[in-house]
C-alpha positions as CSV (number, residue, x, y, z in Angstrom):
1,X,91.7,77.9,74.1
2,X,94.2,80.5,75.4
3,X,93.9,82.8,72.9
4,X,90.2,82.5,73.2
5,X,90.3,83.1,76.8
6,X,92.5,86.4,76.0
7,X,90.4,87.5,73.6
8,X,87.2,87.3,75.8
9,X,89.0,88.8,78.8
10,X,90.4,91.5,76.4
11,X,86.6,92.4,75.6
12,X,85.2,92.2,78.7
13,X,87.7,94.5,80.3
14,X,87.3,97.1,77.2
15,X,83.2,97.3,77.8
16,X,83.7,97.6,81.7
17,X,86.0,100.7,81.4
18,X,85.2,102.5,78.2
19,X,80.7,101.6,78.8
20,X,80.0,100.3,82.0
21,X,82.1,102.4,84.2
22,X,81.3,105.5,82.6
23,X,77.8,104.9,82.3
24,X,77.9,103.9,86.2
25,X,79.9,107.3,86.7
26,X,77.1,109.4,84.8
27,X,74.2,107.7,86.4
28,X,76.1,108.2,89.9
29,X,76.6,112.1,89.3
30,X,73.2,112.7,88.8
31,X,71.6,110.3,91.5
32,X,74.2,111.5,93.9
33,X,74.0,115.0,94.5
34,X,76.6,116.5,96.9
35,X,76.5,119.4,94.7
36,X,77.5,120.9,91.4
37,X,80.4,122.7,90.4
38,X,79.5,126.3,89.5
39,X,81.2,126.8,86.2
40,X,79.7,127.6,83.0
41,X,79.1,123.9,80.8
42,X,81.2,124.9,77.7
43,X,84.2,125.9,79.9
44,X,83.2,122.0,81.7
45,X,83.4,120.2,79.0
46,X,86.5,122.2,77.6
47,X,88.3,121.5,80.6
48,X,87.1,117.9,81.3
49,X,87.8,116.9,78.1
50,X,91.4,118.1,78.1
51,X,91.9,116.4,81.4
52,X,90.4,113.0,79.8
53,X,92.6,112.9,76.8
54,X,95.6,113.5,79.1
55,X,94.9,110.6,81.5
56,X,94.4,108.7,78.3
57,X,97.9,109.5,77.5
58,X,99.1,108.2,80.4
59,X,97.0,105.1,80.1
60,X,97.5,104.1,77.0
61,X,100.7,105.3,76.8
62,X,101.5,102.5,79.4
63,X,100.4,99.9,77.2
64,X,102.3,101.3,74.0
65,X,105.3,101.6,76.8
66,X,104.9,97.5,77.9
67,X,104.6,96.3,74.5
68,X,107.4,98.1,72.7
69,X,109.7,96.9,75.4
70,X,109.2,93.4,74.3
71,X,109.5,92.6,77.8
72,X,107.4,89.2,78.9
73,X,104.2,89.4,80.0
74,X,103.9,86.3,81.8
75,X,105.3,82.5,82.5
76,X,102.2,80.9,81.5
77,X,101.5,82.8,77.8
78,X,103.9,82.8,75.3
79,X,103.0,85.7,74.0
80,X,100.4,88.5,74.6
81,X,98.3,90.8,72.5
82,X,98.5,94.4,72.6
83,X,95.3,95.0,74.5
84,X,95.9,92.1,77.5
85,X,99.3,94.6,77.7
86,X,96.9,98.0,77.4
87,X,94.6,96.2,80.4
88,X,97.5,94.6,82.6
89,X,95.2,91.0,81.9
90,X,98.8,89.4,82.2
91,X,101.2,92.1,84.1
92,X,105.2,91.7,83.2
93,X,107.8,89.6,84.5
94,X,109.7,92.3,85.3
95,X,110.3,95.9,85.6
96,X,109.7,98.3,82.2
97,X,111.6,101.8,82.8
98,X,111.0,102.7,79.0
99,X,108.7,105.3,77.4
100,X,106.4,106.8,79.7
101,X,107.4,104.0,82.8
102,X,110.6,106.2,82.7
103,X,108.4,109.1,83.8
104,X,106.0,107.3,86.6
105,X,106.0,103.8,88.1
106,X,102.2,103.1,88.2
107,X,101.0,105.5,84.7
108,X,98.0,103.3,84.3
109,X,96.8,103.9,87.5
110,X,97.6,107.6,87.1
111,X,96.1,107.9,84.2
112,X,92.7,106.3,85.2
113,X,92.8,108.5,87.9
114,X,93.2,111.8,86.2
115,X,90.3,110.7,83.7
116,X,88.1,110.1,86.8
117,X,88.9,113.7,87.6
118,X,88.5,114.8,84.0
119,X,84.8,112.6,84.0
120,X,84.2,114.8,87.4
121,X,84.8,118.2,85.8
122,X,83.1,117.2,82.4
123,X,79.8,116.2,84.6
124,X,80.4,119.1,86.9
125,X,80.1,116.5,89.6
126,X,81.5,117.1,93.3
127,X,80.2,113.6,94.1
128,X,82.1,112.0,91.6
129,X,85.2,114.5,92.6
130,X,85.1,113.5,96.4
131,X,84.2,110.0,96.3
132,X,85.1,108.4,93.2
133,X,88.4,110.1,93.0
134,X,89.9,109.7,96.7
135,X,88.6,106.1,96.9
136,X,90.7,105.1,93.5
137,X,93.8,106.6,95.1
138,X,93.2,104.4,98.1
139,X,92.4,101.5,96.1
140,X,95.5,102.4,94.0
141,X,98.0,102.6,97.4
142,X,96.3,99.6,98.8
143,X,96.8,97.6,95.4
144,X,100.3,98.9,94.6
């Protein structure tokens, strides 16, 4: 039943933040307009997209980091599948300072963040930019 459970939870997560969330952030941009950044949409989607794949870096780069350090992921599991460790389902028992945790403490939430900043560029979307953006770094402070 575990395994089941992780396996759900793993899924669920994956369609909120690679669908649901960006889907949310695309509808939001448009029905939400503070304004629009004035840059031409080929150097917008060069530069958004480059921002993206480098939060993704961080991001995933995190989970890669957690589950090559073969550190515990929690008291009640045994074990834990790559993508509960790429989603924090089950955070560690203690500390990783390998791979990219060497680099940042939080590079999950820093990577989220800078691919809320690459979605705002690649949408051209100040809303997106001055709301979604400050409000994950709050939520980030508040929840670190």
């Amino acid at each position: 039943m575990k395994k089941v459970y992780k396996i759900v939870a793993s899924l669920l997560t994956i369609i909120f933040y690679c669908v649901i969330f960006p889907l949310f952030l695309f509808w939001f941009s448009f029905k939400v307009q503070i304004g629009r950044l004035n840059i031409p949409n080929l150097l917008a989607y060069g530069i958004g997209f480059i921002v993206v794949v480098y939060g993704l870096y961080w991001y995933i780069g995190a989970g890669i980091a957690q589950h090559k350090s073969g550190v515990k992921i929690s008291r009640n599991y045994k074990s834990a599948s790559f993508l509960s460790r790429l989603f924090q389902l089950n955070p560690p028992d203690r500390l990783v300072t390998t791979g990219i945790y060497a680099k940042s403490r939080n590079p999950m939430f820093f990577g989220y963040t800078v691919i809320l900043i690459g979605m705002g560029i690649l949408l051209r979307s100040i809303s997106i930019l001055v709301i979604f953006v400050p409000a994950f770094i709050v939520f980030d402070l508040i929840w670190i």
